[in-house]
PDB file as gemmi writes it, atoms N, CA and C in Angstrom:
CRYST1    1.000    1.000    1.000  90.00  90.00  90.00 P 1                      
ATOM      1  N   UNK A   1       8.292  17.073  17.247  1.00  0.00           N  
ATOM      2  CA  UNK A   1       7.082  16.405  17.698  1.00  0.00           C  
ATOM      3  C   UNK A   1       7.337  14.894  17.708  1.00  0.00           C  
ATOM      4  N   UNK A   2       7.121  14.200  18.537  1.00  0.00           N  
ATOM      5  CA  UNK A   2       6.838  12.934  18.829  1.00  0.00           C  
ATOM      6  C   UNK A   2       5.991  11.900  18.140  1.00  0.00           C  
ATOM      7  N   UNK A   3       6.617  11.247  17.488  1.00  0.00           N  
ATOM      8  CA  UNK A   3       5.866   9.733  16.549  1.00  0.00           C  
ATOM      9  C   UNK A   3       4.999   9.410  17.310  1.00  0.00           C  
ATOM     10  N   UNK A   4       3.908   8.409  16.841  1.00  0.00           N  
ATOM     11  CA  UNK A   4       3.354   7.864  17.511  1.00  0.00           C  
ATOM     12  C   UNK A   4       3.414   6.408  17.648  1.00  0.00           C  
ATOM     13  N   UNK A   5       3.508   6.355  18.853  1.00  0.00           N  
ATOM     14  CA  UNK A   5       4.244   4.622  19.699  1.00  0.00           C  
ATOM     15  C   UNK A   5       3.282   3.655  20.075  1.00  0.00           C  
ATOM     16  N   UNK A   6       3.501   2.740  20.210  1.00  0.00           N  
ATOM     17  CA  UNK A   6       2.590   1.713  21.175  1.00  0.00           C  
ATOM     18  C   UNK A   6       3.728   0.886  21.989  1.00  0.00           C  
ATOM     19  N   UNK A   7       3.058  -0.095  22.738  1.00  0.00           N  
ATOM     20  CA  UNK A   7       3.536  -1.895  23.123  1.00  0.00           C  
ATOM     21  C   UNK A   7       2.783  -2.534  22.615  1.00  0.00           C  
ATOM     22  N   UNK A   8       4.153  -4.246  22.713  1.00  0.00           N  
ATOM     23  CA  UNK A   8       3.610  -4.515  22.196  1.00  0.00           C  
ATOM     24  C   UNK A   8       3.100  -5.476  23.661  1.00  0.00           C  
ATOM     25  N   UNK A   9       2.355  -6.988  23.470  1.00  0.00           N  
ATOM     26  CA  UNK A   9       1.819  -7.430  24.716  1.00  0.00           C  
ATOM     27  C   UNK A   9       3.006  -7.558  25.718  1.00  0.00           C  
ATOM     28  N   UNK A  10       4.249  -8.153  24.808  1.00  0.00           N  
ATOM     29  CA  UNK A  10       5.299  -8.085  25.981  1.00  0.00           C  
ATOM     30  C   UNK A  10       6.129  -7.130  26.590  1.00  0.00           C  
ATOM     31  N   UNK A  11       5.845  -5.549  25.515  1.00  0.00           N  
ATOM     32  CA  UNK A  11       5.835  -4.645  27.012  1.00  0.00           C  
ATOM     33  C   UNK A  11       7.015  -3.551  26.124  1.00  0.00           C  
ATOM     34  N   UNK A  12       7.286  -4.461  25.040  1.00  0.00           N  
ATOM     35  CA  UNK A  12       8.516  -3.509  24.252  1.00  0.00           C  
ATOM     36  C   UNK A  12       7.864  -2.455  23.596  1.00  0.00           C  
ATOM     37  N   UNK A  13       8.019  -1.432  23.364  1.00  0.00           N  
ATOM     38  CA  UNK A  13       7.749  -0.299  22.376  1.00  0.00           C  
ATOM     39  C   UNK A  13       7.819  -0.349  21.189  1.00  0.00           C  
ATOM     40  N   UNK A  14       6.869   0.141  19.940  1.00  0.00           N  
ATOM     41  CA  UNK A  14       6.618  -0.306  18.683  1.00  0.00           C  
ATOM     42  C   UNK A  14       6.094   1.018  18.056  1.00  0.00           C  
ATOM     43  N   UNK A  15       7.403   1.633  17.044  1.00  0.00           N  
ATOM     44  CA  UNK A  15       6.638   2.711  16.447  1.00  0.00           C  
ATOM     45  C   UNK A  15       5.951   2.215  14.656  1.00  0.00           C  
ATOM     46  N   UNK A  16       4.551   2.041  14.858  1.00  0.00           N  
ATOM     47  CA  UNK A  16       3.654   2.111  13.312  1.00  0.00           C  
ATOM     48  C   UNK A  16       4.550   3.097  12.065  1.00  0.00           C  
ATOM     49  N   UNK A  17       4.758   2.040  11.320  1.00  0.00           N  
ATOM     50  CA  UNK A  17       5.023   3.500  10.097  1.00  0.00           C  
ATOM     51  C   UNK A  17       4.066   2.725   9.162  1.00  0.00           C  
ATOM     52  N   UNK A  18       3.015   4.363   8.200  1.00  0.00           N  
ATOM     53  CA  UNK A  18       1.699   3.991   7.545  1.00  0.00           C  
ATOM     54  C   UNK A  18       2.253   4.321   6.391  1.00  0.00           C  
ATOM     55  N   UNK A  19       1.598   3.839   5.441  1.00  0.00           N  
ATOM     56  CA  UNK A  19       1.337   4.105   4.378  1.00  0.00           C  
ATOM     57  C   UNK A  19       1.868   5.162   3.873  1.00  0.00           C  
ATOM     58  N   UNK A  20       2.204   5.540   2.921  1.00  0.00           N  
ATOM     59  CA  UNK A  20       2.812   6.683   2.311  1.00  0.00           C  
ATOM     60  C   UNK A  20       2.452   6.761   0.713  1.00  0.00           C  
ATOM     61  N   UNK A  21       3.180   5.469   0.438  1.00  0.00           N  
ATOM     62  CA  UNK A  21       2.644   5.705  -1.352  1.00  0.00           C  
ATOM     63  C   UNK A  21       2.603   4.382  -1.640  1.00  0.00           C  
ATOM     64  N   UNK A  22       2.118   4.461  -2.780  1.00  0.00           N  
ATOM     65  CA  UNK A  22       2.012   3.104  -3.322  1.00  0.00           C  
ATOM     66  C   UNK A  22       2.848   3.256  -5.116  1.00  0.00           C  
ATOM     67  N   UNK A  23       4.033   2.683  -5.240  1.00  0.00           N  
ATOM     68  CA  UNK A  23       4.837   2.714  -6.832  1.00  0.00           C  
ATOM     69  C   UNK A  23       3.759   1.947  -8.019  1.00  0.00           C  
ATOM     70  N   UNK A  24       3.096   2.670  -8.224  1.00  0.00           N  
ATOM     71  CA  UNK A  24       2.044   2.360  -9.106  1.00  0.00           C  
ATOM     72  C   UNK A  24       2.711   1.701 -10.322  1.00  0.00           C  
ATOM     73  N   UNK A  25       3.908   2.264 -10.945  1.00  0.00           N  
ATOM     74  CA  UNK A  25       4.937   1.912 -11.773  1.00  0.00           C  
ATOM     75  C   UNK A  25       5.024   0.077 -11.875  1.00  0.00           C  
ATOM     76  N   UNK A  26       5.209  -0.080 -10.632  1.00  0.00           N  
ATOM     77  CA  UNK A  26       5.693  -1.686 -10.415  1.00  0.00           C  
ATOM     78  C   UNK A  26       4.212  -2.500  -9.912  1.00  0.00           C  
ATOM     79  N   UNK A  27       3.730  -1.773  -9.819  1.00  0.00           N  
ATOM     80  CA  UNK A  27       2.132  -2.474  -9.360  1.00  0.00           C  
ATOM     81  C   UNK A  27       1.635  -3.721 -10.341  1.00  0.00           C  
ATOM     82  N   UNK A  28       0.922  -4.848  -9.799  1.00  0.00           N  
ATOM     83  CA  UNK A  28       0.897  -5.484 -10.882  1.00  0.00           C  
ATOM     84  C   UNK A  28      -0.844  -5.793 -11.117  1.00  0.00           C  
ATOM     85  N   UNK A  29      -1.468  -5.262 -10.438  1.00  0.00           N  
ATOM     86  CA  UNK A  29      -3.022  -5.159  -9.809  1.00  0.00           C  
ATOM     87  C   UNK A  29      -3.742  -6.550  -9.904  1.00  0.00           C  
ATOM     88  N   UNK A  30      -2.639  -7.199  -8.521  1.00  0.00           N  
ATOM     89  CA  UNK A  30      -3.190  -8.535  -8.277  1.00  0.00           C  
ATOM     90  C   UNK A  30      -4.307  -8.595  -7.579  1.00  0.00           C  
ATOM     91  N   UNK A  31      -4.264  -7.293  -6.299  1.00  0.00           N  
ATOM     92  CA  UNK A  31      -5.304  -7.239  -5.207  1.00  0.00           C  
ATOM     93  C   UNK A  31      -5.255  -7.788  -4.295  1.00  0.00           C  
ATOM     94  N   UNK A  32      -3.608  -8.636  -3.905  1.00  0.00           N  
ATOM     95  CA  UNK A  32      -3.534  -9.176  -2.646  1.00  0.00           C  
ATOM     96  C   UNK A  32      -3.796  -8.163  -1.484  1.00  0.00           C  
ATOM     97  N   UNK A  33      -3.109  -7.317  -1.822  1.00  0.00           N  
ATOM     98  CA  UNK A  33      -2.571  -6.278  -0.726  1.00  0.00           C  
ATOM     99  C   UNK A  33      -4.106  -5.877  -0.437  1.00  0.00           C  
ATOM    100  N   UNK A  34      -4.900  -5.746  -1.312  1.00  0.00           N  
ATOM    101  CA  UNK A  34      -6.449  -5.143  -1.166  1.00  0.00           C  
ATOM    102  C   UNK A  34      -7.279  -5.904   0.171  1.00  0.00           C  
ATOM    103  N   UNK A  35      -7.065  -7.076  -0.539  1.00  0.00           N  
ATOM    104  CA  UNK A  35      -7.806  -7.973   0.347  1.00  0.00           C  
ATOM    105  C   UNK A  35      -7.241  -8.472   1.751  1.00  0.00           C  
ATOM    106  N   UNK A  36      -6.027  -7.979   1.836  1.00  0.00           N  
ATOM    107  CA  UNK A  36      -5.756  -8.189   3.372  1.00  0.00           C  
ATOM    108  C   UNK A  36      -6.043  -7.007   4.510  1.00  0.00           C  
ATOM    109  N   UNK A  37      -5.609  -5.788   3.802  1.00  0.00           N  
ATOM    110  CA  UNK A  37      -6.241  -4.879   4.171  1.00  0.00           C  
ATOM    111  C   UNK A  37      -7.463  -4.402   5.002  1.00  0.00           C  
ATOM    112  N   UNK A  38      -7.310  -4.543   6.483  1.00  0.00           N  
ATOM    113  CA  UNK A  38      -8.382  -3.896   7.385  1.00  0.00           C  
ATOM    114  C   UNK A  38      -9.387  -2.706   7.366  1.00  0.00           C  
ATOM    115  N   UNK A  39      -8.504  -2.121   6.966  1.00  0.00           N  
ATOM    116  CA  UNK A  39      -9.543  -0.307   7.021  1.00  0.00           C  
ATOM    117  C   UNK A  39      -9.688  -0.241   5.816  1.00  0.00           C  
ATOM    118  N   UNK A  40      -9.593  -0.564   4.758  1.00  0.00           N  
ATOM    119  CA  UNK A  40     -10.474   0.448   3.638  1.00  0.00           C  
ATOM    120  C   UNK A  40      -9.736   1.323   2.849  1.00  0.00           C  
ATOM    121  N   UNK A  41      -8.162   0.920   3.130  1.00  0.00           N  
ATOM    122  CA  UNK A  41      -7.175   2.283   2.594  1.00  0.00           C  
ATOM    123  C   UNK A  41      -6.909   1.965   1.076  1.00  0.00           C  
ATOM    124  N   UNK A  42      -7.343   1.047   0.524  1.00  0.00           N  
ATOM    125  CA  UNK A  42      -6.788   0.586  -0.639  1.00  0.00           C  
ATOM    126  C   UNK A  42      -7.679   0.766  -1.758  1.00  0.00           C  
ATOM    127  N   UNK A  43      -7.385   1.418  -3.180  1.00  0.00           N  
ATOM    128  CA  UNK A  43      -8.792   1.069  -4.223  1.00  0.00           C  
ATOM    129  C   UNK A  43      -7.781   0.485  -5.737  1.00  0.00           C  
ATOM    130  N   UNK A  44      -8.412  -0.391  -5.642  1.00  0.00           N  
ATOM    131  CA  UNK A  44      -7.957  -0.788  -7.089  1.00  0.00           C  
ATOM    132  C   UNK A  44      -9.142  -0.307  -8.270  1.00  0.00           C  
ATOM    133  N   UNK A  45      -8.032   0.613  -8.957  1.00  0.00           N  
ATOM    134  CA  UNK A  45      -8.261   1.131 -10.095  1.00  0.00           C  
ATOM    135  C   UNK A  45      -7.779   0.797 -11.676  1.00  0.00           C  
ATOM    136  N   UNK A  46      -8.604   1.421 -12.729  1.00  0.00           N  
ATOM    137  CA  UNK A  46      -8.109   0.641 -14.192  1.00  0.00           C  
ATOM    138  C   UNK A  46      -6.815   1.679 -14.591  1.00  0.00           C  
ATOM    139  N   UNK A  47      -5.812   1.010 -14.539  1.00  0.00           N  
ATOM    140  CA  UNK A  47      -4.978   1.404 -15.590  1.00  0.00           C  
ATOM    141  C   UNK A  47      -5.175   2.427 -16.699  1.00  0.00           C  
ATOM    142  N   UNK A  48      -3.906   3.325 -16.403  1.00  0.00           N  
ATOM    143  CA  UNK A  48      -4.429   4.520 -17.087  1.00  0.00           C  
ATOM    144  C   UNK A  48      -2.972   4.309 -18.281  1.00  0.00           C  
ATOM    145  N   UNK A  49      -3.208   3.751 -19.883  1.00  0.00           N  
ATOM    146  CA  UNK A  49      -1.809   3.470 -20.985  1.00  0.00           C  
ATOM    147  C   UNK A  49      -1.779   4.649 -21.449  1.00  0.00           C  
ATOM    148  N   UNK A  50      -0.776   4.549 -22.195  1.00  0.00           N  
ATOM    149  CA  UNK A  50      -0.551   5.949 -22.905  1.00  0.00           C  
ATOM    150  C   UNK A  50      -1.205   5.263 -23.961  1.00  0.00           C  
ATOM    151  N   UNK A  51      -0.779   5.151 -24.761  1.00  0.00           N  
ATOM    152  CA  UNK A  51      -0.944   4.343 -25.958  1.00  0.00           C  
ATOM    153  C   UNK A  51      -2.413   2.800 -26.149  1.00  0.00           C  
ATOM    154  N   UNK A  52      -2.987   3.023 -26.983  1.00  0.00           N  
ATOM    155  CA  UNK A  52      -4.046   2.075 -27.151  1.00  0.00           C  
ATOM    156  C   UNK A  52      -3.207   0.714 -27.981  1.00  0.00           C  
ATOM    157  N   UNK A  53      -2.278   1.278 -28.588  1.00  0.00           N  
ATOM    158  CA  UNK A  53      -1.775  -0.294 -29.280  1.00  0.00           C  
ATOM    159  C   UNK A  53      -0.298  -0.635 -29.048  1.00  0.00           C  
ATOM    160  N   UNK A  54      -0.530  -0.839 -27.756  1.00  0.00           N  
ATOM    161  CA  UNK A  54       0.799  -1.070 -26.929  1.00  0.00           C  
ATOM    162  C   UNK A  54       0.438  -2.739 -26.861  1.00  0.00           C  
ATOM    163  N   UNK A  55       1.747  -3.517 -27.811  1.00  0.00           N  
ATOM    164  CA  UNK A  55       2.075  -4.551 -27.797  1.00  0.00           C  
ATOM    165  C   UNK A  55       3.087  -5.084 -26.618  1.00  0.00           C  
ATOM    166  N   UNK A  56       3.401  -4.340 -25.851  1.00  0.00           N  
ATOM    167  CA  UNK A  56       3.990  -4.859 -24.692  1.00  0.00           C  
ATOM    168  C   UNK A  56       3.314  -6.257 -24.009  1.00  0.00           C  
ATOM    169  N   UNK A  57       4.738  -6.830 -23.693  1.00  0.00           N  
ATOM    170  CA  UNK A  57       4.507  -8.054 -23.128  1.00  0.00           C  
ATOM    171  C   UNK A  57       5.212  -7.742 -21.929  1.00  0.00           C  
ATOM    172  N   UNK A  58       4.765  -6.985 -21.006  1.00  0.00           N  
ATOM    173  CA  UNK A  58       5.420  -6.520 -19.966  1.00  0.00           C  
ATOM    174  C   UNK A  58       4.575  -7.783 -18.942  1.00  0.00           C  
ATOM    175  N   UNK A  59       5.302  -7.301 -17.466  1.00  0.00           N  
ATOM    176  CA  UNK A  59       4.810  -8.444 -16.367  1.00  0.00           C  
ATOM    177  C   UNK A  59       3.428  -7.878 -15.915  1.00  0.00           C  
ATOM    178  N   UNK A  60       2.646  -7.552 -16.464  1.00  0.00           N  
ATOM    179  CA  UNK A  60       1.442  -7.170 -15.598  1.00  0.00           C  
ATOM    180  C   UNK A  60       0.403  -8.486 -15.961  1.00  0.00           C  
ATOM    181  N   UNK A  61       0.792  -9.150 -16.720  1.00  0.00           N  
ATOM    182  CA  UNK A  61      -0.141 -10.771 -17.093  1.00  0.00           C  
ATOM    183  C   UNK A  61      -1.980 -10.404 -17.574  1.00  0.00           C  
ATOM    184  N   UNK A  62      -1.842  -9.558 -17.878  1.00  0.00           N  
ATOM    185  CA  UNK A  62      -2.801  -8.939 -18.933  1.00  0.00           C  
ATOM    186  C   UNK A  62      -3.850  -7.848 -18.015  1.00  0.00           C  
ATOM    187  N   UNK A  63      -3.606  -7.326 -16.700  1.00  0.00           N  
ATOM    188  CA  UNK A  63      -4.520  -6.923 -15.954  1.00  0.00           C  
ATOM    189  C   UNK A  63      -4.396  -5.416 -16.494  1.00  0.00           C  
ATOM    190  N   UNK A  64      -5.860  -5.252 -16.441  1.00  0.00           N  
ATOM    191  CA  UNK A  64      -5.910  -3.751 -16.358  1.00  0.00           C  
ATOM    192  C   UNK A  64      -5.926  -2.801 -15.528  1.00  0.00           C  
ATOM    193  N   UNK A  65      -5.836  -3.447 -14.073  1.00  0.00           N  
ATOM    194  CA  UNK A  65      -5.811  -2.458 -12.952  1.00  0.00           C  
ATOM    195  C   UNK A  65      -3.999  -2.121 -12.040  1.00  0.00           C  
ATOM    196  N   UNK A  66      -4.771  -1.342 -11.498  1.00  0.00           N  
ATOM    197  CA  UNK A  66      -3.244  -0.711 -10.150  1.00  0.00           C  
ATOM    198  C   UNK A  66      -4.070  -0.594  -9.368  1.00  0.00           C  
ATOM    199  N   UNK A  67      -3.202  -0.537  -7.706  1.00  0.00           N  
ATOM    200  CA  UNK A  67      -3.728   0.044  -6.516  1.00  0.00           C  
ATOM    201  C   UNK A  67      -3.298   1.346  -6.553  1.00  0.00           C  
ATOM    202  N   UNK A  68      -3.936   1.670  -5.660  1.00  0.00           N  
ATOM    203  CA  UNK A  68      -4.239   3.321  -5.041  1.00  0.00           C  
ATOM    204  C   UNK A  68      -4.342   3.526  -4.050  1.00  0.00           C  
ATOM    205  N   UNK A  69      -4.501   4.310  -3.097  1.00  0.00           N  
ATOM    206  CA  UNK A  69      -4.570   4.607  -1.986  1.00  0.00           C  
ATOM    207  C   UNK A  69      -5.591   5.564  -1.682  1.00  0.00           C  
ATOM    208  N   UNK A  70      -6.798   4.677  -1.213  1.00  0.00           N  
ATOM    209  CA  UNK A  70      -8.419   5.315  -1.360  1.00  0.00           C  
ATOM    210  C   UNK A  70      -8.127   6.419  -0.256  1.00  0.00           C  
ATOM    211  N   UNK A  71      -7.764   5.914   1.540  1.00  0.00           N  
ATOM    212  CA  UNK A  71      -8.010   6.672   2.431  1.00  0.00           C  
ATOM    213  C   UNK A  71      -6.801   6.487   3.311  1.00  0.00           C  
ATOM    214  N   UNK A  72      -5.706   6.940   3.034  1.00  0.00           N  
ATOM    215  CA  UNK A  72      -4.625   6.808   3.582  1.00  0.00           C  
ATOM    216  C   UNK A  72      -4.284   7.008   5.077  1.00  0.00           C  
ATOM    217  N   UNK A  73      -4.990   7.838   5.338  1.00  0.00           N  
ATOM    218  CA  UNK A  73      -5.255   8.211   6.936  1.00  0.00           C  
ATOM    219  C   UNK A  73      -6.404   7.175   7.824  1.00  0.00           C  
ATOM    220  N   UNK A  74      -6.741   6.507   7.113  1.00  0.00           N  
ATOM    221  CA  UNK A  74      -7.441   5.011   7.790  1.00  0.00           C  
ATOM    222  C   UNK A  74      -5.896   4.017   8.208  1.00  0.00           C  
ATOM    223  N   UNK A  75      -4.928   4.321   7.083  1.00  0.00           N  
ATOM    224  CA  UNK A  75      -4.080   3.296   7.850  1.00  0.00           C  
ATOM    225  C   UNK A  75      -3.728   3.334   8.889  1.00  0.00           C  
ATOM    226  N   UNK A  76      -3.611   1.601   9.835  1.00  0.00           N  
ATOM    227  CA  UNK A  76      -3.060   1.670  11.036  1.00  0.00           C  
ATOM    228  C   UNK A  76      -1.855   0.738  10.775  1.00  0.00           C  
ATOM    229  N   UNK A  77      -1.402   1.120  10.267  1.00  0.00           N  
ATOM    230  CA  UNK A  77       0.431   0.589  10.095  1.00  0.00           C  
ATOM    231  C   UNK A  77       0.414  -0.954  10.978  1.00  0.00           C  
ATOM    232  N   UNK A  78      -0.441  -1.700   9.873  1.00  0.00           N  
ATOM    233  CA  UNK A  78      -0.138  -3.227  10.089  1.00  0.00           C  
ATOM    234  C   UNK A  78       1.026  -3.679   9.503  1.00  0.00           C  
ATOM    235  N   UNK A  79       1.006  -2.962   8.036  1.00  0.00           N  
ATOM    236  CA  UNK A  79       2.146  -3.293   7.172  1.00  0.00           C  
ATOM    237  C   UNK A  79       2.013  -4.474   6.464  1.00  0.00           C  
ATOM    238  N   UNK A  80       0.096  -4.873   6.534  1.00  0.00           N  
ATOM    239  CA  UNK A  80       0.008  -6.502   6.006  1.00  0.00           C  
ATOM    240  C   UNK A  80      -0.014  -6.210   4.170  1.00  0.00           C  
ATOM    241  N   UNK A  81      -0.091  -5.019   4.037  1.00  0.00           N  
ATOM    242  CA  UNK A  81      -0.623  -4.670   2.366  1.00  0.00           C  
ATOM    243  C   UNK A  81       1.262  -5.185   1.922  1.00  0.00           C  
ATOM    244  N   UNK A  82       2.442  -4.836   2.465  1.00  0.00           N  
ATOM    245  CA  UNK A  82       3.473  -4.890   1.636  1.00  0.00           C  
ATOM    246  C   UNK A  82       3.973  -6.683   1.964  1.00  0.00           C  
ATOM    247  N   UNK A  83       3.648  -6.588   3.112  1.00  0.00           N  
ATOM    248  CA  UNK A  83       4.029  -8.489   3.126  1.00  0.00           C  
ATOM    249  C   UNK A  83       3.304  -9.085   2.207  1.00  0.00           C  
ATOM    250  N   UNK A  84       2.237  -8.787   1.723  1.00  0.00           N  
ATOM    251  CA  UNK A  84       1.688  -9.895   0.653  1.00  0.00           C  
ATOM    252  C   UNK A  84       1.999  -9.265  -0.910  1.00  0.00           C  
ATOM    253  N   UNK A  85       2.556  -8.180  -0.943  1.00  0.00           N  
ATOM    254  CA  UNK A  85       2.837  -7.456  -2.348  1.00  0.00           C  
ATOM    255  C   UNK A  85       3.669  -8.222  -2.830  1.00  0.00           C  
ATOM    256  N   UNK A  86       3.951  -9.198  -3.892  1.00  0.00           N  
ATOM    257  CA  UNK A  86       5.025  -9.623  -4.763  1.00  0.00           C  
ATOM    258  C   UNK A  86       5.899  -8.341  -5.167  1.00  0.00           C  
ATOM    259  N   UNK A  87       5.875  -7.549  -5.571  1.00  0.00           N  
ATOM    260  CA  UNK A  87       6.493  -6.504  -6.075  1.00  0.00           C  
ATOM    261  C   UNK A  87       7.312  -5.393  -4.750  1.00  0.00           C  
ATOM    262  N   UNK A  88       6.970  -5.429  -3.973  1.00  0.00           N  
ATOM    263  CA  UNK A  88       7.071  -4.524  -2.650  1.00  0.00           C  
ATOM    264  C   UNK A  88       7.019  -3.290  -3.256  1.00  0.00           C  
ATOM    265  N   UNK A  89       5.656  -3.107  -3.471  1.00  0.00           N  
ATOM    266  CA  UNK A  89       5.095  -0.885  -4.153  1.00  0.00           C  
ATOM    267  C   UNK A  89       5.220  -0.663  -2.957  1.00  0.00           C  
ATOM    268  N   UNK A  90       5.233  -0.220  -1.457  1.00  0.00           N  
ATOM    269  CA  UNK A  90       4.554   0.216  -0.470  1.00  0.00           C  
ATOM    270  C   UNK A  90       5.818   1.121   0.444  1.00  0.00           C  
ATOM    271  N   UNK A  91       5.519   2.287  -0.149  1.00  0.00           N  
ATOM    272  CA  UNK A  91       6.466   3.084   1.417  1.00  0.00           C  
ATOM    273  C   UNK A  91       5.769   3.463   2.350  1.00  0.00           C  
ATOM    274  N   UNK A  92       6.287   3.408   3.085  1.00  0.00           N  
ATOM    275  CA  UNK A  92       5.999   3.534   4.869  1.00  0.00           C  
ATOM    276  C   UNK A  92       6.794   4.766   5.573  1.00  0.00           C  
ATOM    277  N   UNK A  93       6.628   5.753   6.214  1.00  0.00           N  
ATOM    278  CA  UNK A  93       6.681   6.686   7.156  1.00  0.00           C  
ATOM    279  C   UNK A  93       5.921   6.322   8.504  1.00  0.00           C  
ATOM    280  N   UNK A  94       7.057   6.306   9.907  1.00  0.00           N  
ATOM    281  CA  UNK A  94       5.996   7.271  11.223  1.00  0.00           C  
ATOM    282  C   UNK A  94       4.881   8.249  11.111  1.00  0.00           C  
ATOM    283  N   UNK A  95       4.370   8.227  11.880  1.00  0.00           N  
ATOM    284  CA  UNK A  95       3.540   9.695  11.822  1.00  0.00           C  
ATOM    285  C   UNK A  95       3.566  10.189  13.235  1.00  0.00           C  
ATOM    286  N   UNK A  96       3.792  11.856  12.867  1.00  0.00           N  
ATOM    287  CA  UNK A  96       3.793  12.575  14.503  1.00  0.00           C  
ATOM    288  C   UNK A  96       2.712  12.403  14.877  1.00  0.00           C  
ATOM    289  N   UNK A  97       2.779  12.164  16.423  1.00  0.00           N  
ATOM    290  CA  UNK A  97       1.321  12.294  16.987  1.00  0.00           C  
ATOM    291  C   UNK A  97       0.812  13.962  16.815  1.00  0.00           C  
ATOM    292  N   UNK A  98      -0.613  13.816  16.833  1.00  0.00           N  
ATOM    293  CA  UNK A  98      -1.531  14.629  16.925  1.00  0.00           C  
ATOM    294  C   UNK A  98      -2.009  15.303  18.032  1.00  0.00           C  
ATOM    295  N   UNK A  99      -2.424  16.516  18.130  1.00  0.00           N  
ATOM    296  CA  UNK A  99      -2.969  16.743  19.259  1.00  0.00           C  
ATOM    297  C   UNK A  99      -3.993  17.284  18.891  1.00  0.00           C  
TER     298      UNK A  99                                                      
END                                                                             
């Protein structure tokens, strides 16, 4: 089955690859990626620790949240959520067209 393609104004062909996952692992729940975000695909959520008395001085700079991926099928593969990610969480796949 066939990806789905566009042009672009000057006429070249451009295949979208959306959203796929987000590495929650490396997430640092700044909310850039949130707020650039067009459709709605993104939810920042609280941090789920194992442990309540985790003295870690890890890089998350004291936040309690991660992103998520509210509605993944809203994405239209701008790709603006991983250009503004410091961390680059964001895989990307084509998607077959639909019929």
């Amino acid at each position: 089955m066939p990806n789905i393609t566009g042009l672009t104004l000057g006429g070249t062909s451009w295949t979208p690859e959306f959203v796929t996952n987000i590495n929650q692992e490396h997430c640092i729940g700044c909310g850039r990626c949130y707020k650039v975000c067009p459709r709605d695909v993104l939810n920042l959520i609280e941090k789920v620790t194992d442990d309540d008395d985790s003295d870690d001085d890890s890089d998350d700079d004291g936040d309690a949240s991660i992103m998520s991926l509210k509605n993944a099928r809203d994405c239209i593969g701008c790709g603006a959520c991983n250009r503004v990610c410091p961390k680059k969480c964001y895989s990307y796949a084509p998607s077959p067209v639909l019929a």
